[in-house]
C-alpha positions as CSV (number, residue, x, y, z in Angstrom):
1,X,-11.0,-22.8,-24.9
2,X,-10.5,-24.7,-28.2
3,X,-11.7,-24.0,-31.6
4,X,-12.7,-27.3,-33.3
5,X,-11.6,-27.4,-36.9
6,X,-14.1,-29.1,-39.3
7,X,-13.0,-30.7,-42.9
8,X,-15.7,-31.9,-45.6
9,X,-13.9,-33.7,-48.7
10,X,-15.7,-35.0,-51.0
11,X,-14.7,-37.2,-54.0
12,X,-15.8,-39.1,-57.1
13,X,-15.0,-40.2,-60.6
14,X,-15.6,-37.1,-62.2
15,X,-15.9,-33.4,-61.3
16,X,-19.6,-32.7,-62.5
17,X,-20.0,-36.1,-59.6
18,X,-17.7,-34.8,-57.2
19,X,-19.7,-31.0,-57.4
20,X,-23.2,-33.1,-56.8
21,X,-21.9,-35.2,-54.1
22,X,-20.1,-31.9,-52.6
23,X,-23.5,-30.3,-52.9
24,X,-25.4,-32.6,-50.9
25,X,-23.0,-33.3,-48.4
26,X,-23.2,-29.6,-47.6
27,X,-27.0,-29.8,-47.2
28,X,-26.5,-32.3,-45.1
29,X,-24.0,-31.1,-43.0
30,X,-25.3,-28.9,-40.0
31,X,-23.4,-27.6,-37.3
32,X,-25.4,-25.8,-33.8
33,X,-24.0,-23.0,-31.9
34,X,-21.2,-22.2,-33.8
35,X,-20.2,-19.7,-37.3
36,X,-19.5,-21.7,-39.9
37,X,-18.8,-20.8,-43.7
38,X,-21.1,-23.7,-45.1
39,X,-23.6,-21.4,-46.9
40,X,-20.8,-19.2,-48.8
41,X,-19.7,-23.1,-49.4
42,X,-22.8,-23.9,-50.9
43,X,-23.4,-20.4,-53.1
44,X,-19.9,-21.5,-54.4
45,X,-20.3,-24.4,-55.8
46,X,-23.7,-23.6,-57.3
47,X,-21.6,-20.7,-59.6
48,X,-21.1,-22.6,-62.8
49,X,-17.8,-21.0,-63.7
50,X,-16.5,-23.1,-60.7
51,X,-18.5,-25.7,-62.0
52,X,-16.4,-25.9,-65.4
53,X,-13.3,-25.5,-63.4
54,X,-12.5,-21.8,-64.4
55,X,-10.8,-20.9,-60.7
56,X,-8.8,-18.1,-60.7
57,X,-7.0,-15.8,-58.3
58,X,-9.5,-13.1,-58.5
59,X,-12.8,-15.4,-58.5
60,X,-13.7,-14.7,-55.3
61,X,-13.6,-10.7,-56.3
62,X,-15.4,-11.6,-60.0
63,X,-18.3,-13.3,-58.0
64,X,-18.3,-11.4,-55.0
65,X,-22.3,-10.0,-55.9
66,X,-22.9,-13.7,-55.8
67,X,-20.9,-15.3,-53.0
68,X,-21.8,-12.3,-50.8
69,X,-25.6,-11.6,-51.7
70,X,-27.9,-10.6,-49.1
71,X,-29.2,-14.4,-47.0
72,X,-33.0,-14.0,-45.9
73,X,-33.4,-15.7,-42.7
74,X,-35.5,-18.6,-42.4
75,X,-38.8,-18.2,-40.7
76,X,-37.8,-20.8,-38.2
77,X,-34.6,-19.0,-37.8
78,X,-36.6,-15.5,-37.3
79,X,-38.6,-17.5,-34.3
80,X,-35.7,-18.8,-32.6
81,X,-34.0,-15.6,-32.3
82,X,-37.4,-13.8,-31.5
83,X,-37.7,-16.9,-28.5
84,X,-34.1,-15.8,-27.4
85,X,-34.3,-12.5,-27.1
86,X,-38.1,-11.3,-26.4
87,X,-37.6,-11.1,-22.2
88,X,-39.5,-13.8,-19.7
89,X,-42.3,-12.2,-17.8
């Protein structure tokens, strides 16, 4: 079985355009079935350090509380899984 590689590039004339066009294209982008890393992609670029360009080595690790913060599932979400899992009688 192959694992199907997805790219997103975004570009514009400046950076503050590229980061709004980057945003929405990751709104927009929605993939069924498979992991993906698109929300730690969006929590990303919403950190106004990376906004400004201040990328460093250790960002990741300096904005780990906010890249990794706790995602509340949607209540769509919640029904879908409770649809999967509660048993057929």
């Amino acid at each position: 079985m192959g694992v199907s590689s997805f790219k997103l590039i975004v570009w514009d004339e400046s950076r503050d355009a590229a980061i709004l066009r980057l945003q929405h294209a990751l709104s927009e982008f929605h993939l069924l079935g498979i992991p993906s890393n698109r929300d730690f992609l969006q929590r990303l670029v919403r950190v106004p350090a990376l906004q400004q360009g201040d990328v460093h080595t250790h960002f990741i690790e300096e904005y780990h509380d906010v890249l990794f913060a706790e995602v509340l599932v949607s209540v769509p979400v919640l029904g879908l899984v409770m649809a999967i899992t509660v048993p057929a009688f």
